[in-house]
N, CA, C and O of each residue as an XYZ file, in Angstrom:
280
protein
N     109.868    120.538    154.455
C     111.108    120.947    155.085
C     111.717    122.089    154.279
O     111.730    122.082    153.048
N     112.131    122.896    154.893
C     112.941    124.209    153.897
C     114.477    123.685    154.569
O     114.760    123.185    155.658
N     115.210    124.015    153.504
C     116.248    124.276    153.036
C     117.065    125.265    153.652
O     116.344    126.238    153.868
N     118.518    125.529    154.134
C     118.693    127.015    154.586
C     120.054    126.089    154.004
O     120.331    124.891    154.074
N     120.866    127.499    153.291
C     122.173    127.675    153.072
C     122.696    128.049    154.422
O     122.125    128.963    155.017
N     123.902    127.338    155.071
C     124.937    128.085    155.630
C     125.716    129.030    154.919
O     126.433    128.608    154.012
N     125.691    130.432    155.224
C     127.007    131.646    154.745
C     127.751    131.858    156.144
O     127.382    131.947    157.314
N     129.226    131.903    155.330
C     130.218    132.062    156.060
C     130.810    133.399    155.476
O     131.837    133.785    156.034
N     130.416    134.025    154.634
C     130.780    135.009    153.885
C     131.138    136.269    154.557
O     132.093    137.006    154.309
N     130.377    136.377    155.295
C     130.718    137.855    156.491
C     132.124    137.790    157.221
O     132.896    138.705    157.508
N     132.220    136.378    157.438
C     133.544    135.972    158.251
C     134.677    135.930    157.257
O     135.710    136.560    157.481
N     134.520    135.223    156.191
C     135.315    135.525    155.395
C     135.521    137.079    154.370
O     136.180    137.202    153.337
N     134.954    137.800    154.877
C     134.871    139.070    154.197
C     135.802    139.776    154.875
O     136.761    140.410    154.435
N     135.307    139.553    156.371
C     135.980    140.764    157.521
C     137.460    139.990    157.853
O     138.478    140.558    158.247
N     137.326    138.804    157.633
C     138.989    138.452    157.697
C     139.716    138.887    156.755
O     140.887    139.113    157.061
N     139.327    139.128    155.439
C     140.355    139.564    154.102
C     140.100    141.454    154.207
O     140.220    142.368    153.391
N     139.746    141.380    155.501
C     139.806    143.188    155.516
C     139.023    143.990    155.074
O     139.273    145.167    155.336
N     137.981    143.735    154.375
C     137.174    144.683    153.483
C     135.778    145.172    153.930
O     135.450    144.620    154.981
N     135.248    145.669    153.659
C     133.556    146.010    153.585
C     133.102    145.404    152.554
O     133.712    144.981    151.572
N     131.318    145.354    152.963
C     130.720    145.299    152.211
C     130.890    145.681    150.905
O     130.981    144.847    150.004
N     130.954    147.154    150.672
C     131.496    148.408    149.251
C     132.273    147.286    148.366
O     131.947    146.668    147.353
N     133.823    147.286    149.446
C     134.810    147.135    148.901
C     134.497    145.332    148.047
O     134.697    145.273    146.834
N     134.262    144.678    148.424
C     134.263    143.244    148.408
C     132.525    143.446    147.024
O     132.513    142.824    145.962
N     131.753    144.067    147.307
C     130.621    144.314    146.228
C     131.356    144.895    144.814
O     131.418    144.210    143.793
N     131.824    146.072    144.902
C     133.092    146.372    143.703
C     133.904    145.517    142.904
O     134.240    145.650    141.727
N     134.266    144.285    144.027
C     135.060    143.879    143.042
C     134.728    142.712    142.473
O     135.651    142.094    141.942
N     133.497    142.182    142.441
C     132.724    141.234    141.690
C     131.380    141.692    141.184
O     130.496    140.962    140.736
N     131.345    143.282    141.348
C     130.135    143.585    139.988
C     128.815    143.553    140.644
O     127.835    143.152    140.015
N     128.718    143.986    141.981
C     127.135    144.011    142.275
C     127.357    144.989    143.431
O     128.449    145.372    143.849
N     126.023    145.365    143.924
C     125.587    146.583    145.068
C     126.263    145.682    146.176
O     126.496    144.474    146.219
N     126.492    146.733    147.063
C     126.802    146.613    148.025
C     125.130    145.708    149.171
O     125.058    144.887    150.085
N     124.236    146.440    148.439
C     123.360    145.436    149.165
C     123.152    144.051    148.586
O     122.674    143.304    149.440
N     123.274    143.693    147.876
C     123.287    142.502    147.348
C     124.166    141.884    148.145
O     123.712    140.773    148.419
N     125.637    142.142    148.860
C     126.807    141.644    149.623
C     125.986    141.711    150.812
O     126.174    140.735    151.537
N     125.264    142.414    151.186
C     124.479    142.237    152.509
C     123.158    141.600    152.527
O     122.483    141.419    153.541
N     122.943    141.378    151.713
C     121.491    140.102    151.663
C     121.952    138.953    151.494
O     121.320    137.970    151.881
N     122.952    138.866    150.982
C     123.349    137.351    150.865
C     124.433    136.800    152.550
O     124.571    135.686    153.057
N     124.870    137.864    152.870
C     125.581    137.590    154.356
C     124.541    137.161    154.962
O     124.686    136.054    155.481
N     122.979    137.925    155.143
C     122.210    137.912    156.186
C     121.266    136.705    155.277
O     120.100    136.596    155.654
N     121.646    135.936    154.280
C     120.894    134.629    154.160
C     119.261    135.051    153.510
O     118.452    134.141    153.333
N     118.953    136.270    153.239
C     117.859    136.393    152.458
C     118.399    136.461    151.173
O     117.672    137.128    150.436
N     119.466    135.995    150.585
C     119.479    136.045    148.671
C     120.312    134.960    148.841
O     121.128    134.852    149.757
N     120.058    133.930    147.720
C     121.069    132.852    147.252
C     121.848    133.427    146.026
O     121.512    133.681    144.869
N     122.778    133.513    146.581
C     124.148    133.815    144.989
C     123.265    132.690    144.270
O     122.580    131.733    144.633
N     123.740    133.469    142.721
C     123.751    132.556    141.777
C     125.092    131.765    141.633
O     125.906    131.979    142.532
N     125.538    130.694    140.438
C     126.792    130.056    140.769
C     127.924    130.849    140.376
O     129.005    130.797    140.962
N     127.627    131.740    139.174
C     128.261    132.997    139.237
C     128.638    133.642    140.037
O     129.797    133.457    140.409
N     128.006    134.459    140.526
C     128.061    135.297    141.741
C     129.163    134.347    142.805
O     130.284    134.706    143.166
N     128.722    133.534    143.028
C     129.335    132.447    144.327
C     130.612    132.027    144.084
O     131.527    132.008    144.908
N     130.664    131.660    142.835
C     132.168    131.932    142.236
C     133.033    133.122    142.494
O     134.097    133.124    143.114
N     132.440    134.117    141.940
C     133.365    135.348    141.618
C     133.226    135.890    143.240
O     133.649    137.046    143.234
N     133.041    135.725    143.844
C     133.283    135.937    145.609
C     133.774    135.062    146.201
O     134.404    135.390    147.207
N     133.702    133.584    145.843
C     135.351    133.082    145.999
C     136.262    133.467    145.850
O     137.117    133.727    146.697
N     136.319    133.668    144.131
C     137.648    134.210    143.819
C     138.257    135.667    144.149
O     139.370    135.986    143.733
N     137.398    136.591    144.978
C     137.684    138.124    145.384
C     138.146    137.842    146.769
O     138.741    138.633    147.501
N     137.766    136.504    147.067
C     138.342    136.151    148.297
C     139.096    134.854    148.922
O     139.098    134.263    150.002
N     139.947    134.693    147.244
C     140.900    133.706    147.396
C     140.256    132.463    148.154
O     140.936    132.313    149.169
N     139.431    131.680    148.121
C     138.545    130.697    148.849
C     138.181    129.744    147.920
O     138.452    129.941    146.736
N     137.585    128.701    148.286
C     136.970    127.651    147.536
C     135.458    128.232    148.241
O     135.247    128.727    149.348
N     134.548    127.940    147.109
C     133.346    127.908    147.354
C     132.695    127.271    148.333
O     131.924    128.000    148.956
N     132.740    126.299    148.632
C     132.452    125.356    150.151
C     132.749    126.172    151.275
O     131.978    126.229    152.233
N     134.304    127.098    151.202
C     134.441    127.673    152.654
C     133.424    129.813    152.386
O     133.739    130.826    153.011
N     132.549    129.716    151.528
C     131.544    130.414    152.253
C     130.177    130.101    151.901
O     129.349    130.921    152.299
N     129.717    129.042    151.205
C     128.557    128.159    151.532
C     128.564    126.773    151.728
O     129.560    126.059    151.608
N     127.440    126.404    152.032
C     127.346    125.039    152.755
C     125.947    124.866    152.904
O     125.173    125.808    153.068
N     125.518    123.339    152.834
C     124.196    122.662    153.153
C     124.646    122.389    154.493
O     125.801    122.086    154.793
N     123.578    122.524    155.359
C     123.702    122.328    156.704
C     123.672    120.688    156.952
O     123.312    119.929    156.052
N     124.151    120.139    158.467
C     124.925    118.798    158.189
C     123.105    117.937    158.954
O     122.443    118.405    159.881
N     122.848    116.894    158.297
C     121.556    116.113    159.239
C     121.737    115.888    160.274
O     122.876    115.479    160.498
N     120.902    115.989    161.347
C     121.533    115.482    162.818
C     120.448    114.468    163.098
O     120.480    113.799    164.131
């Protein structure tokens, strides 16, 4: 069975107004790195996942998630 992270990160990006650029700037990585991890090919590290919480005032849960068993 594989594994898939839910990201909510895009949604929460474009609600706090920003781009990619802007929101990559202010936690220290490329702007593609902010777009591989929206589109679910890169797992933040817990770092990373942190410090994009905190650029976006959030708890970590509201932009990842283990998907729920059905």
């Amino acid at each position: 069975m594989s594994e898939r992270l839910l990201v909510m990160l895009r949604e929460r990006r474009s609600d706090a107004g920003l781009t990619q650029g802007e929101l990559a700037d202010r936690v220290g990585v490329s702007r593609k790195t902010i777009n591989t991890v929206e589109n679910g090919v890169f797992v933040p590290s817990t770092l990373l996942a942190l410090k994009l919480a905190a650029a976006l005032d959030c708890a970590v849960e509201a932009l990842f998630a283990l998907p729920q068993d059905e």
